[in-house]
KOLZAMAR-529978 format. One record per residue (C-alpha): residue number from 1; x, y, z; residue in one letter. Coordinates in steps of 0.25 Angstrom, whole numbers, plus 5000, padded with zeros to 4 digits. Layout:
<resi NUM X X Y Y Z Z resn A>;
...
//
This chain:
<resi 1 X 5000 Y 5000 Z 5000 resn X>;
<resi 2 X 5005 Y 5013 Z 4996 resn X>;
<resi 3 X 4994 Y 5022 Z 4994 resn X>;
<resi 4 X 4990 Y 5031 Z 5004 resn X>;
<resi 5 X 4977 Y 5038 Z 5004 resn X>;
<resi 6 X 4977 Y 5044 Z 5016 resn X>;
<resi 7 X 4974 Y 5059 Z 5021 resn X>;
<resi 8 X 4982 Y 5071 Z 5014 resn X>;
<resi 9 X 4995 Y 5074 Z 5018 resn X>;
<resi 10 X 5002 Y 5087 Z 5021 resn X>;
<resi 11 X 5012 Y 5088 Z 5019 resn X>;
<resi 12 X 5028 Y 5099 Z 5025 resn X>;
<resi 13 X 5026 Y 5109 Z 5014 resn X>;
<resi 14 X 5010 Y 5110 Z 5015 resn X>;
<resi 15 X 5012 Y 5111 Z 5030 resn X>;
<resi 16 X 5022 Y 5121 Z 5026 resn X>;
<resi 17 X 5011 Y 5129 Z 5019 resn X>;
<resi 18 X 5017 Y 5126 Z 5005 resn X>;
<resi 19 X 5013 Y 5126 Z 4994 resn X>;
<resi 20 X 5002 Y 5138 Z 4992 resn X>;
<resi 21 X 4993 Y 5137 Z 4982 resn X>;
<resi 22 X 4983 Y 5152 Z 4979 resn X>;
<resi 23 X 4972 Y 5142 Z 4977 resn X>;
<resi 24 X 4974 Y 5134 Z 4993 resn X>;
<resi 25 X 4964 Y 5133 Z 5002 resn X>;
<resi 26 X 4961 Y 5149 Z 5006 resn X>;
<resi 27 X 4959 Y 5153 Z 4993 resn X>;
<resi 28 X 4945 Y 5143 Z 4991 resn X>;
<resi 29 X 4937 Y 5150 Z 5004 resn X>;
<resi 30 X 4930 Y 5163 Z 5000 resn X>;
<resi 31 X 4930 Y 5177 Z 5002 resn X>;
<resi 32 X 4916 Y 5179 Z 5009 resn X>;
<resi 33 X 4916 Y 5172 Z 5021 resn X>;
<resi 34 X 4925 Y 5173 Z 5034 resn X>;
<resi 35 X 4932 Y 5160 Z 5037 resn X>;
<resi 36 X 4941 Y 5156 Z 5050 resn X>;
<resi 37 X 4952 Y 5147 Z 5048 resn X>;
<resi 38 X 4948 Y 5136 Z 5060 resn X>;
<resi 39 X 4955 Y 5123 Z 5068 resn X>;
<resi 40 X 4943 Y 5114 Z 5061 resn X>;
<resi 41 X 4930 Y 5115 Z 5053 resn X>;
<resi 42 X 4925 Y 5112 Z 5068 resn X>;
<resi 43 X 4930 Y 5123 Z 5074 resn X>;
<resi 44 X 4923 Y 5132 Z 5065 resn X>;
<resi 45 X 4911 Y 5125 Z 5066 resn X>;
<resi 46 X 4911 Y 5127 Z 5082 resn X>;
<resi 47 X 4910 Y 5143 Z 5079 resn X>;
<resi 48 X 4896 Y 5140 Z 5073 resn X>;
<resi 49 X 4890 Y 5142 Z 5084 resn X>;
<resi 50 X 4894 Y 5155 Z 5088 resn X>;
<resi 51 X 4899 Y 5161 Z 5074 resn X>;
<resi 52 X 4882 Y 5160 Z 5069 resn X>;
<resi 53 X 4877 Y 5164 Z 5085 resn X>;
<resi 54 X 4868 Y 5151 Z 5087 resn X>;
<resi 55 X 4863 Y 5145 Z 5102 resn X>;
<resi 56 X 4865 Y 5134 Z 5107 resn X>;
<resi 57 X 4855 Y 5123 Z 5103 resn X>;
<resi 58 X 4852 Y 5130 Z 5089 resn X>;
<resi 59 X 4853 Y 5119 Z 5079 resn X>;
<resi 60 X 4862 Y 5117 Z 5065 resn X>;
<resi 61 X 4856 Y 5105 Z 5056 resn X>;
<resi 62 X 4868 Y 5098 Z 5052 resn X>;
<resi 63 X 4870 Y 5086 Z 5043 resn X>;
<resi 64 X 4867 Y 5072 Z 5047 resn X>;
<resi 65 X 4880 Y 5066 Z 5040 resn X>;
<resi 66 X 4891 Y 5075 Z 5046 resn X>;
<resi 67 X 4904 Y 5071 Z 5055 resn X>;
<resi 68 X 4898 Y 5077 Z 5068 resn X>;
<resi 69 X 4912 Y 5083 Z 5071 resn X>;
<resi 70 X 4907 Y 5095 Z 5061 resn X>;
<resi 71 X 4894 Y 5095 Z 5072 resn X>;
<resi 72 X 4900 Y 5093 Z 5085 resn X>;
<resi 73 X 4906 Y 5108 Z 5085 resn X>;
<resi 74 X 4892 Y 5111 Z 5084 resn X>;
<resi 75 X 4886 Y 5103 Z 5095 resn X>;
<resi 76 X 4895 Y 5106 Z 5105 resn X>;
<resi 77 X 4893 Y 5122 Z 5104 resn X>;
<resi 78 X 4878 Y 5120 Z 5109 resn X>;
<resi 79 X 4871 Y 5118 Z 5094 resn X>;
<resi 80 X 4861 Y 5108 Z 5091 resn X>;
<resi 81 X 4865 Y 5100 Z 5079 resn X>;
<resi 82 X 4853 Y 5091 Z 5070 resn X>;
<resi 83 X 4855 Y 5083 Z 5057 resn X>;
<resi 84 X 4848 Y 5084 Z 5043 resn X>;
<resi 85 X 4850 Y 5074 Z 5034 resn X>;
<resi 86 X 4860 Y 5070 Z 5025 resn X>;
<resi 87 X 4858 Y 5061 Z 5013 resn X>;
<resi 88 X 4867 Y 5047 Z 5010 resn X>;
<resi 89 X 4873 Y 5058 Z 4999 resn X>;
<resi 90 X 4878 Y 5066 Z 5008 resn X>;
<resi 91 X 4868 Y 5078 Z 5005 resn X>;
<resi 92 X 4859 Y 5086 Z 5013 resn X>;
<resi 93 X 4845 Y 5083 Z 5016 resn X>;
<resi 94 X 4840 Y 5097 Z 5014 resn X>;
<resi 95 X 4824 Y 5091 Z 5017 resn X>;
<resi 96 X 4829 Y 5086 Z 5030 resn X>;
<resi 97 X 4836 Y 5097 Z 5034 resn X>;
<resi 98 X 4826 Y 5107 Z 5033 resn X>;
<resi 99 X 4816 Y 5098 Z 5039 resn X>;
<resi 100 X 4826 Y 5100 Z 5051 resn X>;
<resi 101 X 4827 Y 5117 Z 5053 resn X>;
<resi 102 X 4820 Y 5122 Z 5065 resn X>;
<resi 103 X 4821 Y 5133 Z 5074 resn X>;
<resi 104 X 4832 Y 5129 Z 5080 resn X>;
<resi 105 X 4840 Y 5127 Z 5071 resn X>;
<resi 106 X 4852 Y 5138 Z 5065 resn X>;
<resi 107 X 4862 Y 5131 Z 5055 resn X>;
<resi 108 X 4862 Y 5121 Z 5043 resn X>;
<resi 109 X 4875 Y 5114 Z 5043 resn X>;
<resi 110 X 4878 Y 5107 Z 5031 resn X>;
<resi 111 X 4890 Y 5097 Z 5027 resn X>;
<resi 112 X 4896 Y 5095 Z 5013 resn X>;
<resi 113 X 4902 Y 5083 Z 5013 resn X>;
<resi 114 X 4915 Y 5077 Z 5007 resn X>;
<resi 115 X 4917 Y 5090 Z 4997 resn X>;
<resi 116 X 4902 Y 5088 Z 4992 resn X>;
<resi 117 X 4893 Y 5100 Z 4993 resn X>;
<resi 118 X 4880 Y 5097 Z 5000 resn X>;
<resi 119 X 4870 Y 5099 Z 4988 resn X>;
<resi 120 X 4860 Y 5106 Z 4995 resn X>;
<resi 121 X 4871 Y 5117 Z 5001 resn X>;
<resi 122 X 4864 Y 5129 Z 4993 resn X>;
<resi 123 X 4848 Y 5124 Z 4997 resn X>;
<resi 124 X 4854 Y 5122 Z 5013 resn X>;
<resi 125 X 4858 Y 5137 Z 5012 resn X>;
<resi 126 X 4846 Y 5142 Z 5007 resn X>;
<resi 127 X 4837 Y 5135 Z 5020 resn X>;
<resi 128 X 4848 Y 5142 Z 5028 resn X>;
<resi 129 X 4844 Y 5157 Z 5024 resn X>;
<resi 130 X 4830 Y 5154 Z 5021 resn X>;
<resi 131 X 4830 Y 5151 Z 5036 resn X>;
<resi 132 X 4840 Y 5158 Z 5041 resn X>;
<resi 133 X 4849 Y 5147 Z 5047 resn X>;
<resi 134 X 4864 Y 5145 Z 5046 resn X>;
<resi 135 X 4873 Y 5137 Z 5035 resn X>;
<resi 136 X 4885 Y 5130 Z 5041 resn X>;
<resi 137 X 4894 Y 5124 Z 5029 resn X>;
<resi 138 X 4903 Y 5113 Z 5032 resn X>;
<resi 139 X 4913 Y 5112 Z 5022 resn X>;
<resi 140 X 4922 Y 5103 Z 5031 resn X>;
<resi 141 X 4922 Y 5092 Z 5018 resn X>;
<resi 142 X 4919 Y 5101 Z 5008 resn X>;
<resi 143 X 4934 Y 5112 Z 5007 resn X>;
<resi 144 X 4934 Y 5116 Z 4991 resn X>;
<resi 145 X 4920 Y 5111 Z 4986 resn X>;
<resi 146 X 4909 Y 5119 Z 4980 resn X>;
<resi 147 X 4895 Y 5115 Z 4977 resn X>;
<resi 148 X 4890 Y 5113 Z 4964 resn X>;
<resi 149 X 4888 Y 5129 Z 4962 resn X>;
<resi 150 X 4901 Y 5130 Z 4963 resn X>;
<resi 151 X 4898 Y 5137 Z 4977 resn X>;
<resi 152 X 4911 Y 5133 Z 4988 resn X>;
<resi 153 X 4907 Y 5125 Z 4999 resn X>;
<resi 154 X 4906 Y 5132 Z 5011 resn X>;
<resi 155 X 4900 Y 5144 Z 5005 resn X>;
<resi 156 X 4886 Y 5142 Z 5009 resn X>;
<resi 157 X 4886 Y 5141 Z 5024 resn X>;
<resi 158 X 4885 Y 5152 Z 5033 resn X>;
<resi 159 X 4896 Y 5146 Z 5040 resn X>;
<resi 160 X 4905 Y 5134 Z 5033 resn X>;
<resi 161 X 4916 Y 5126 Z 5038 resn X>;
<resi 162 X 4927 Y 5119 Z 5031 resn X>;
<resi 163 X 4936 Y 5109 Z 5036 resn X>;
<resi 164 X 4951 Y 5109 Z 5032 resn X>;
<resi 165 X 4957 Y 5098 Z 5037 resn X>;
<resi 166 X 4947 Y 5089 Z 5032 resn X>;
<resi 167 X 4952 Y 5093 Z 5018 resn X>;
<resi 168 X 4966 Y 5096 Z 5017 resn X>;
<resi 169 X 4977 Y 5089 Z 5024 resn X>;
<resi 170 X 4978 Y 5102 Z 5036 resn X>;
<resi 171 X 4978 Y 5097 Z 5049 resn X>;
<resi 172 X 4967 Y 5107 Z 5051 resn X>;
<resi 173 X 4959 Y 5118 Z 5048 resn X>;
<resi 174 X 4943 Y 5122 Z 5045 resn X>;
<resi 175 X 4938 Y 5135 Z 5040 resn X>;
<resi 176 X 4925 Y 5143 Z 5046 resn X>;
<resi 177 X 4920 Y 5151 Z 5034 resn X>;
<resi 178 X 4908 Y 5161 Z 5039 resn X>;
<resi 179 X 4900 Y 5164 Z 5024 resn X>;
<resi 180 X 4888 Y 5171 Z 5032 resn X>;
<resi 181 X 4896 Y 5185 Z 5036 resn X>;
<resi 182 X 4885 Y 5187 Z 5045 resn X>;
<resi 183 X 4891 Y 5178 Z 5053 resn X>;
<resi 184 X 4902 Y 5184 Z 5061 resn X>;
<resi 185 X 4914 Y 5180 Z 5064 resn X>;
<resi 186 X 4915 Y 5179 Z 5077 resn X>;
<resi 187 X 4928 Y 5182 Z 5085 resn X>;
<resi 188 X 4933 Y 5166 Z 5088 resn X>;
<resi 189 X 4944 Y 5166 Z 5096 resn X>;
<resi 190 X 4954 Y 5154 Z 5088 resn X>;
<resi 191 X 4964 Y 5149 Z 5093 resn X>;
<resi 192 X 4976 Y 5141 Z 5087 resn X>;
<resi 193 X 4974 Y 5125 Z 5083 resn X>;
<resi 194 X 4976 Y 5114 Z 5093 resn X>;
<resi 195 X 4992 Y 5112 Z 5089 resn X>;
<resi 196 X 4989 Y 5097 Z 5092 resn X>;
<resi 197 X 4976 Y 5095 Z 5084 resn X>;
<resi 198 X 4983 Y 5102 Z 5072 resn X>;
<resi 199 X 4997 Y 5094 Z 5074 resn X>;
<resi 200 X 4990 Y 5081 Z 5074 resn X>;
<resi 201 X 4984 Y 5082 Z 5061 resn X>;
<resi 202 X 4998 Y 5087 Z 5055 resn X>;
<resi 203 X 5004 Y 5072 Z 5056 resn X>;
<resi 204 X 4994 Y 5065 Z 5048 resn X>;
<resi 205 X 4994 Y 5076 Z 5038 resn X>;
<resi 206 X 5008 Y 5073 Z 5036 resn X>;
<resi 207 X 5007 Y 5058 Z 5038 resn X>;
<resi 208 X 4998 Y 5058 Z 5026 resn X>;
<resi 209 X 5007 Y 5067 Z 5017 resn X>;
<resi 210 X 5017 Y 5057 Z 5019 resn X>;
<resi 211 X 5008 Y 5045 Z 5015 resn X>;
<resi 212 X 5004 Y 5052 Z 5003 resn X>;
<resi 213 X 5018 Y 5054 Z 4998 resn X>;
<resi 214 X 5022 Y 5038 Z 5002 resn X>;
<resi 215 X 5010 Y 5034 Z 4993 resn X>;
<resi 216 X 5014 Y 5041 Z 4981 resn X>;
<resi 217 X 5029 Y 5037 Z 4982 resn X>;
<resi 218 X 5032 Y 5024 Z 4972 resn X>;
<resi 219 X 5042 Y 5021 Z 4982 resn X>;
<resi 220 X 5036 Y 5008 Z 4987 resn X>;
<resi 221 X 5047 Y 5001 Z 4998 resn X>;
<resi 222 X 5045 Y 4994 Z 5011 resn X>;
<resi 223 X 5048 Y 5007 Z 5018 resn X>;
<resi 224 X 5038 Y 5014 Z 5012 resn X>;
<resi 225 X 5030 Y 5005 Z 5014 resn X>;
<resi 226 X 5030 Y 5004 Z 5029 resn X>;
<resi 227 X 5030 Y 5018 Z 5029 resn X>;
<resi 228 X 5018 Y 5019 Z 5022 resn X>;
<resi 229 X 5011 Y 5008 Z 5028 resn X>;
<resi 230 X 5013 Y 5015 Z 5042 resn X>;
<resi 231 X 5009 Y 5029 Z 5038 resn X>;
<resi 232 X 4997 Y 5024 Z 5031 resn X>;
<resi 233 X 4991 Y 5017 Z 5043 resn X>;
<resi 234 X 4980 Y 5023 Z 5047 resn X>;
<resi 235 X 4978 Y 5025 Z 5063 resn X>;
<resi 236 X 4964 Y 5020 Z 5067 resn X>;
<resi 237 X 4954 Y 5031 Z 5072 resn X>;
<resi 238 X 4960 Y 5040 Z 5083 resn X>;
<resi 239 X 4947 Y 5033 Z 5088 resn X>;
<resi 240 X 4937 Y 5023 Z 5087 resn X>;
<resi 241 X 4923 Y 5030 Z 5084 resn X>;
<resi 242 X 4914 Y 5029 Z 5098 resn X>;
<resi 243 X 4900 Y 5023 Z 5096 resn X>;
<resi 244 X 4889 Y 5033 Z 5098 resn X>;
<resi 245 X 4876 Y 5028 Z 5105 resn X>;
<resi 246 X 4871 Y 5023 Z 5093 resn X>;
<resi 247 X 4874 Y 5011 Z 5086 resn X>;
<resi 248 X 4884 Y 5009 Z 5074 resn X>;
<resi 249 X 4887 Y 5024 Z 5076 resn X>;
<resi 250 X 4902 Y 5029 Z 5079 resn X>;
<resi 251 X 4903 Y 5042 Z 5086 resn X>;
<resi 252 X 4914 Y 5053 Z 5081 resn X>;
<resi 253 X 4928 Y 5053 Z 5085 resn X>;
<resi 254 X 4932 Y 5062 Z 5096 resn X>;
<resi 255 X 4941 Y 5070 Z 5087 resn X>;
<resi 256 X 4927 Y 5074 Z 5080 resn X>;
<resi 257 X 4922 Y 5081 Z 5092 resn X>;
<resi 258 X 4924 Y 5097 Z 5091 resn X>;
<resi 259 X 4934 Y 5099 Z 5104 resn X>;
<resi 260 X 4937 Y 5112 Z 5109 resn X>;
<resi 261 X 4952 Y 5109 Z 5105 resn X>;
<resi 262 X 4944 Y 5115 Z 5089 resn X>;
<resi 263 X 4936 Y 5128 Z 5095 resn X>;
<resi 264 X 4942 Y 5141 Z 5090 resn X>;
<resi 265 X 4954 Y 5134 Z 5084 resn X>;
<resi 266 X 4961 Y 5140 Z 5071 resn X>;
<resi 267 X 4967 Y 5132 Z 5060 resn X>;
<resi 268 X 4980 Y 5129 Z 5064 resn X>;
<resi 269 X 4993 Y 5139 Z 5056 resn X>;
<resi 270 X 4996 Y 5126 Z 5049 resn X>;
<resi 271 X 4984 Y 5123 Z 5044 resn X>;
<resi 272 X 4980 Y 5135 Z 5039 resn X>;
<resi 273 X 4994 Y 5137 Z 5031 resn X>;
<resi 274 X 4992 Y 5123 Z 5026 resn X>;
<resi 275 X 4979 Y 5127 Z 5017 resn X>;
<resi 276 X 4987 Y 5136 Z 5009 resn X>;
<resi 277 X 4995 Y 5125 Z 5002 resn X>;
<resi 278 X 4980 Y 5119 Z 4998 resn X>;
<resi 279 X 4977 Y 5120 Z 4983 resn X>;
<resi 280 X 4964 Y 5118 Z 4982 resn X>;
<resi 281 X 4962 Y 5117 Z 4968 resn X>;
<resi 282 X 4971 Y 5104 Z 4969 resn X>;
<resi 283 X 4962 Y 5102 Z 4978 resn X>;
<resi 284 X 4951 Y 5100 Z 4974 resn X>;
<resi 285 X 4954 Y 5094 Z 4962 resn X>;
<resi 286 X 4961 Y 5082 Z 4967 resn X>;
<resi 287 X 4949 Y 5078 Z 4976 resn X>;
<resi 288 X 4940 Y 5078 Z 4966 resn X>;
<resi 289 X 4949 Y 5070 Z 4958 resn X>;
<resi 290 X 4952 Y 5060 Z 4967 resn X>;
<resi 291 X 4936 Y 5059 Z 4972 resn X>;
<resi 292 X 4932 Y 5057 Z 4958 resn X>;
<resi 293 X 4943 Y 5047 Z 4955 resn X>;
<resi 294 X 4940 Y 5040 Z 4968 resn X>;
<resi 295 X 4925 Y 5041 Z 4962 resn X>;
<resi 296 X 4927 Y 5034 Z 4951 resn X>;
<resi 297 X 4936 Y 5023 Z 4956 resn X>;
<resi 298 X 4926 Y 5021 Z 4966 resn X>;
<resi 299 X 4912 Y 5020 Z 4957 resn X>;
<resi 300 X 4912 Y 5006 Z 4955 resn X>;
<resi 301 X 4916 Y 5002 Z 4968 resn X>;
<resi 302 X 4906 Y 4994 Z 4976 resn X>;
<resi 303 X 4901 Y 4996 Z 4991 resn X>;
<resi 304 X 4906 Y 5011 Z 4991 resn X>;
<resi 305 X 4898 Y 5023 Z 4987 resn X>;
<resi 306 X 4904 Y 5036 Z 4985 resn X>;
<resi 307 X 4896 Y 5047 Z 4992 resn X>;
<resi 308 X 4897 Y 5055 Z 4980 resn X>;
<resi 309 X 4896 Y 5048 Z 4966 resn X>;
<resi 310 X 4900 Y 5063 Z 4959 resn X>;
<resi 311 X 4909 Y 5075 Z 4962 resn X>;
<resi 312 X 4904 Y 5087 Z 4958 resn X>;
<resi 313 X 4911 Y 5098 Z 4954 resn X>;
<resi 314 X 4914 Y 5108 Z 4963 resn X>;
<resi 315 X 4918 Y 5099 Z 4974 resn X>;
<resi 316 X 4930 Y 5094 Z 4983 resn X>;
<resi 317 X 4929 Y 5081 Z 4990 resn X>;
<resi 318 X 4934 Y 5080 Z 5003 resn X>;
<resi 319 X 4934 Y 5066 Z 5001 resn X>;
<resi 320 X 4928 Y 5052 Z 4994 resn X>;
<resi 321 X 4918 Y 5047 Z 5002 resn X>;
<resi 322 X 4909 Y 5033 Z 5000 resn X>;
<resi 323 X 4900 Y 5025 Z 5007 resn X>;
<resi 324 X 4904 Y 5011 Z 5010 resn X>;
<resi 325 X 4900 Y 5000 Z 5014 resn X>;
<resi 326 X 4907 Y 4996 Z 5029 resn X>;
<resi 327 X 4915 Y 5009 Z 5029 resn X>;
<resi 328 X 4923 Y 5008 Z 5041 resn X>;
<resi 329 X 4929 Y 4996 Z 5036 resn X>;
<resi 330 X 4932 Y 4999 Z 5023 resn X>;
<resi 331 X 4938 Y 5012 Z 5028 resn X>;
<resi 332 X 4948 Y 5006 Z 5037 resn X>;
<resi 333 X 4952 Y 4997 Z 5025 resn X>;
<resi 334 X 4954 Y 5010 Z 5015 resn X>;
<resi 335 X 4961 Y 5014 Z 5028 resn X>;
<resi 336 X 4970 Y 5003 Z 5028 resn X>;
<resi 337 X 4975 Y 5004 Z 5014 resn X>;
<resi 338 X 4979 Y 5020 Z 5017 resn X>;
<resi 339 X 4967 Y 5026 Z 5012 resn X>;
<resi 340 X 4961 Y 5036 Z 5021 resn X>;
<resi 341 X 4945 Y 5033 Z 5021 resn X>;
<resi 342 X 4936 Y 5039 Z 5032 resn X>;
<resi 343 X 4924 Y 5034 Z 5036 resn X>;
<resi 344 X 4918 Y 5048 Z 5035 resn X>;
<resi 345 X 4911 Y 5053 Z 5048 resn X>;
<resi 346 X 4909 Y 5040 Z 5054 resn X>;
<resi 347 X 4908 Y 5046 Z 5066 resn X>;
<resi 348 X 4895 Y 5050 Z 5072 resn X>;
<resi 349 X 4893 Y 5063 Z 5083 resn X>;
<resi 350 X 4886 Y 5058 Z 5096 resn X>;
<resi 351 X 4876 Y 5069 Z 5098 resn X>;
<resi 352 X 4869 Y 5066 Z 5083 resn X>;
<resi 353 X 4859 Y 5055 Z 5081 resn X>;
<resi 354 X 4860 Y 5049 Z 5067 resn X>;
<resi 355 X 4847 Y 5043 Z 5070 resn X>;
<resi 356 X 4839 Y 5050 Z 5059 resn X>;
<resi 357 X 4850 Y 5050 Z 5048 resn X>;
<resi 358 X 4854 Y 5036 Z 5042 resn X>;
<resi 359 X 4862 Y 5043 Z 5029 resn X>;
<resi 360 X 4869 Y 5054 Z 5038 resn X>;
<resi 361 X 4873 Y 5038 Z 5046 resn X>;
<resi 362 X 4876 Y 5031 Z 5034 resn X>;
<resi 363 X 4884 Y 5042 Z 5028 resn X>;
<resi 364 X 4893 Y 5042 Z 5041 resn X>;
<resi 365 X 4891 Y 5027 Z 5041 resn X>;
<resi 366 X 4897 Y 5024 Z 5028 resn X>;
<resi 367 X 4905 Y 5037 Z 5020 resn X>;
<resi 368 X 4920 Y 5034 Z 5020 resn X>;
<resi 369 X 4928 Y 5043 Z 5012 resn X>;
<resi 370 X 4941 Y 5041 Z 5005 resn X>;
<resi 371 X 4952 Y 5052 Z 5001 resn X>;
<resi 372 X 4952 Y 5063 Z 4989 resn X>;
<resi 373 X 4962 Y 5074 Z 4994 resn X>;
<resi 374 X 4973 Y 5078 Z 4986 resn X>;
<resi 375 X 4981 Y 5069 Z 4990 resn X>;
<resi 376 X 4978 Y 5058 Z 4983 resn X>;
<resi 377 X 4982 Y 5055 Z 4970 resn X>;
<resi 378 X 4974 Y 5046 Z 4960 resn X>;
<resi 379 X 4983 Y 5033 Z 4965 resn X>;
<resi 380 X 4977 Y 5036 Z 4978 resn X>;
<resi 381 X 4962 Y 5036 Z 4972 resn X>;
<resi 382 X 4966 Y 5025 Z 4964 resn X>;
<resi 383 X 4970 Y 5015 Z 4976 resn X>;
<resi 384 X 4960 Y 5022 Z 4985 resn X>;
<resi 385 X 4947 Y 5017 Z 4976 resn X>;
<resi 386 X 4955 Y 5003 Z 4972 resn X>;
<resi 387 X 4958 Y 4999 Z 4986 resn X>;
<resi 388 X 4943 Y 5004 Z 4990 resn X>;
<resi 389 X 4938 Y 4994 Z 4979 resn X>;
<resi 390 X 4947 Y 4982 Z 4984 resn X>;
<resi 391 X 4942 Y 4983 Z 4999 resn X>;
<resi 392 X 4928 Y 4984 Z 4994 resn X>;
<resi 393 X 4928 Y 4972 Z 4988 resn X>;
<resi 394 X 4933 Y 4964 Z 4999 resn X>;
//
C-alpha cells in the first residue's frame, strides 16, 4: 500500500505564509458586510444570541440532519432550539417548516450541506422578511460555493457562519459575517486562541503533508514502506461514541460540545497568515474534478449511493458523500487502506429527540464521506473508488 488518502497537508512554506496568491481566500468575501475573523465557526455562532438582542427561551428552528456541535452554542446560551425537517436529499422541507413558526419563535437557521446550496435558500429568506424573523446561514460545509443564480453562499442570511478549518488544512479559523448592517457589531472582548487547541491541530497538518508526499514518491523500498505503514495508521476515535438513552443512537464526542475554552477567541496569528497562501481558484477546480471523477467511478457500483447524483455548476464540494449499507464497517476498512472516510455526524446531541425525524436518523445513520480537496490527484481517485468497489463486493 502506498497510496494515502488521508486529510490535506500543510506543509513549512504554507505555515511560512508563502506563496501568496491576489486570488486567496480574503479576496472571495464581500464588500457589504462586517465580518470578525474567529477561534471556530462555534465561537461566532455563541454571539447569536447577544449580537441579534434575543431572551432567553426564544426559539430558532433549526435542521433536523445537523452535527449538534453547530447547536449546542445555541442551547447553552439559554435559547430553545426545535427541528424541521430534512428530506433523505438532504433539502429542506420548506411545508414542515413553516408548519413550525409561532410566536416564539425569532431565527430560521439553515445548513448547506457538503458545498450543495439548499434549493429553497432564496424562498426561506422571503418567510424571514414576510415575517420579520431572523436568517442564520451556516456555510461551515459550504466556503466557495454559489447557488445556481450565481449568488455566494453566505450572502442571504442575516448572519452566516463559515468554517475554515473544515475546509482548508488550517488548524483553525471561522468567520462571523453580519449582512443585515442593522445589526451592530457589538464591542466583543476577544482574546487570543488556546495555544494548546491551536498546536494540537499543527501535527496532523504536517503528518498528512508528509503522507501525501510519500504517496506520490516512486521510490518503493522496505524503508519507506515502514515509514508509510506507521504514518498511515489511523488512531481510533480519541473516544468511543457514549449511547444516548435511546437505543441504537450514539451520543457526540466531548470535543463537540461548545466549551468556554472557544468563547470570544480570535483565529490564531497562524492561521490567519496561512489563508493568504489559499488559491481559491485551484480550489475549487480541483474539488469539482475529483468529486466528478470519484462520481463517475462510483455510478455502477452496488450498495453505495451518492448523495448527490449531479454537480452543479456553481458549487464546491467540501466532500464525496454516499449512503452505504453497514457504514461504520465499511468506514474502518476505507480506514485501513489510508483513505480518510468519515461516518458524517454519527453522533447525535442529547438534549434533541430524533423521535419524529426518520430521514434526519437515516441520513446521520448511514452518510460516509470520502476526500475531494486538493490534494489528491487523479491516482488517488483512482485507487480510492477501486478499493471501495473491492471491499464492497466482499
Amino acid at each position: 500500500m502506498n497510496t494515502f488518502c488521508g486529510h490535506e497537508g500543510a506543509g513549512f512554506r504554507r505555515m511560512l505564509g508563502l506563496p501568496r496568491p491576489e486570488s486567496n481566500i480574503a479576496a472571495w468575501f464581500w464588500d457589504e458586510c462586517e465580518y470578525v475573523y474567529l477561534h471556530l465557526a462555534r465561537t461566532g455562532i455563541d454571539f447569536t444570541r447577544e449580537l441579534l438582542s434575543l431572551n432567553p427561551r426564544d426559539e430558532i428552528l433549526a435542521p433536523a440532519y445537523n452535527c449538534g456541535a453547530e447547536l449546542d452554542p445555541l442551547i447553552k446560551s439559554g435559547l430553545s432550539v426545535s427541528f424541521f425537517r430534512v428530506r433523505l436529499d438532504g433539502t429542506i422541507d420548506l411545508d414542515d417548516l413553516c408548519s413550525r413558526i409561532n410566536s416564539r419563535t425569532k431565527a430560521i437557521y439553515i445548513t448547506h450541506y457538503f458545498g450543495f446550496p439548499q434549493p429553497v435558500v432564496e424562498a426561506v429568506r422571503e418567510i424571514c422578511w414576510e415575517r420579520n424573523l431572523f436568517l442564520l446561514e451556516d456555510c461551515a460545509l459550504a466556503l466557495l460555493s454559489k447557488d445556481a443564480s450565481g449568488k455566494k453562499l453566505g450572502t442571504y442570511g442575516d448572519v452566516s457562519f463559515f468554517s475554515f478549518a473544515k475546509f482548508l488544512p488550517v488548524p483553525d479559523g471561522g468567520l462571523l459575517v453580519i449582512n443585515n448592517l442593522d445589526l451592530r457589531l457589538k464591542s466583543f472582548r476577544l482574546v487570543q486562541a488556546n495555544f494548546k487547541n491551536v498546536a494540537s491541530k499543527i501535527l496532523p497538518l504536517i503528518k498528512s503533508e508528509v503522507l501525501l508526499s510519500l504517496s506520490r514518491s516512486r521510490k518503493f523500498n522496505p524503508l519507506y514502506a515502514s515509514l508509510f505503514r506507521i504514518l498511515a495508521h489511523k488512531k481510533r476515535a480519541m473516544a468511543e461514541q457514549r449511547l444516548t438513552n435511546c437505543p441504537g443512537m450514539a451520543e457526540m464526542l466531548p470535543h463537540e460540545f461548545f466549551s468556554d475554552d472557544f468563547k470570544h477567541r480570535k483565529i490564531s496569528a497562524l492561521s490567519r497568515n496561512m489563508l493568504e497562501t489559499f488559491d481559491i481558484g485551484k480550489i475549487v477546480r480541483t474539488r469539482r474534478h475529483n468529486f466528478s471523477l470519484l462520481l463517475e467511478r462510483l455510478s455502477c457500483t452496488d450498495r453505495i449511493k451518492p448523495l448527490f447524483d449531479n454537480l452543479p455548476e456553481g458549487v464546491c464540494p467540501l466532500a464525496f458523500p454516499v449512503i452505504a449499507e453497514n457504514r461504520d464497517r465499511l468506514a474502518a476498512q476505507l480506514n485501513a487502506n489510508a483513505i480518510d472516510a468519515i461516518t458524517w455526524w454519527k453522533g447525535y446531541h442529547p438534549a434533541f429527540s430524533w423521535e419524529g425525524f426518520p430521514e434526519a436518523r437515516s441520513l446521520k445513520d448511514n452518510v460516509l464521506t470520502l476526500p475531494v480537496h486538493s490534494g489528491l490527484d487523479d491516482e488517488c481517485i483512482a485507487y480510492m473508488a477501486d478499493t471501495l468497489r473491492v471491499l464492497l463486493k466482499k
